[in-house]
N, C-alpha and C positions, 0 to 999 in steps of 0.2 A: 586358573581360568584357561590358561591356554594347553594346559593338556584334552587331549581329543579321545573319545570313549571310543574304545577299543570292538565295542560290538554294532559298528556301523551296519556292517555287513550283514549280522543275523537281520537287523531293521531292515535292510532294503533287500533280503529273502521275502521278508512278509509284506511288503510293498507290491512285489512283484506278483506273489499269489494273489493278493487283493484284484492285482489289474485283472489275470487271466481268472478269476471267478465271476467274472460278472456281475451285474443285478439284475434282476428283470423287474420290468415297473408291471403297475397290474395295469388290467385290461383296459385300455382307453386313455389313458394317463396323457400317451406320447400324441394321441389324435387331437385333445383337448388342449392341449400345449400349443399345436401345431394351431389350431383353428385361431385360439388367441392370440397368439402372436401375427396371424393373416389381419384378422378382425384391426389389431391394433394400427396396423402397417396401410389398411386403408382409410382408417380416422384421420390417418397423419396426411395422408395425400389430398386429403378431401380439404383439409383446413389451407388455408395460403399463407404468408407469413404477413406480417404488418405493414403495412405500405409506409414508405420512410420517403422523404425528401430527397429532391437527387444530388442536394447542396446542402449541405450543412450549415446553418449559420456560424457569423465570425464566433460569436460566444461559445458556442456547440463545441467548435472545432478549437477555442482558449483552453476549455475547460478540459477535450480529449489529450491535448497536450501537457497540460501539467498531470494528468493522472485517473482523471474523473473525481467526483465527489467524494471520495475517500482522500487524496491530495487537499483538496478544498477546504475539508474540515482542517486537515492538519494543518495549513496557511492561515484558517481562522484564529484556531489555536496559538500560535505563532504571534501573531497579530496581536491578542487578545494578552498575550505573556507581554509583548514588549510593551505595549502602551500601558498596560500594569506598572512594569517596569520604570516605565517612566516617569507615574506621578508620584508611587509611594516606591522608590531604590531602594536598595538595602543597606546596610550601617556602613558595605563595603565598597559601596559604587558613591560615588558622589551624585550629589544634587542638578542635574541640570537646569535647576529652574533658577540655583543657585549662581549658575553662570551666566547666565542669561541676564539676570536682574543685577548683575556686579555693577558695580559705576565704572567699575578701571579697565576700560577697553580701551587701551593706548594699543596704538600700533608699530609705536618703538617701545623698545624697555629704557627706561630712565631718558628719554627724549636725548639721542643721541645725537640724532642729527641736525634739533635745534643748537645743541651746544659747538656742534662743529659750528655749522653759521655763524655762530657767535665769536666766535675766533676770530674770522679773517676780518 
C-alpha cells in the first residue's frame, strides 16, 4: 500500500495535453447556459425570504439551545429508556419500587443513638 507507482509523471503528461486540447461546446450551448442561469438568478431576487418574528419565543429559543428537533427526539428517547427502566429493571439493577415500599427506613442503623440515651 504504500509504495507509490512510479508512472505518475506519464499521468500527468496526459493531464496536461487534455488541459491545452480544449473542448469546444457546440453552437449555442454556452448562450443557453448563460440565459439559464440569468433566468434563474432573477426568480430568486423576485421571491423574499419568509418573514420571521423579530423575537423568538422562550420555547423557540429552549428548543435552538439544546440542538433543535433532532436533540428533542433524542431527550425523548432518553426519557422513554429511563422511565422503562424504571418500572421493569433488569435482573442487574435493583428494584426501586423495592425500596421504596421497604418498611426499614430507620435513619440510624441498629438505633445507635437511642442506646447511647439509654446509658446515661
Amino acid at each position: 500500500m504504500a509504495e507509490r507507482d512510479k508512472d505518475v509523471t506519464d499521468l500527468e503528461d496526459l493531464f496536461q495535453a487534455a488541459r491545452r486540447q480544449g473542448i469546444a461546446l457546440p453552437d449555442g450551448l454556452e448562450d443557453r447556459i448563460i440565459a439559464d442561469g440569468l433566468q434563474v438568478q432573477r426568480a430568486r431576487q423576485g421571491r423574499s425570504a419568509s418573514p420571521r418574528r423579530a423575537s423568538a419565543g422562550r420555547v423557540r429559543q429552549f428548543l435552538d439551545l439544546l440542538g433543535g428537533w433532532p436533540a428533542m427526539g433524542g431527550l425523548a428517547m432518553a426519557c422513554a429508556t429511563g422511565i422503562w427502566l424504571g418500572f421493569a429493571p433488569p435482573q442487574a439493577l435493583p428494584d426501586p419500587f423495592g425500596f421504596v415500599q421497604s418498611g426499614d427506613t430507620g435513619l440510624f442503623a441498629d438505633d445507635d443513638l437511642v442506646l447511647a440515651m439509654v446509658e446515661e
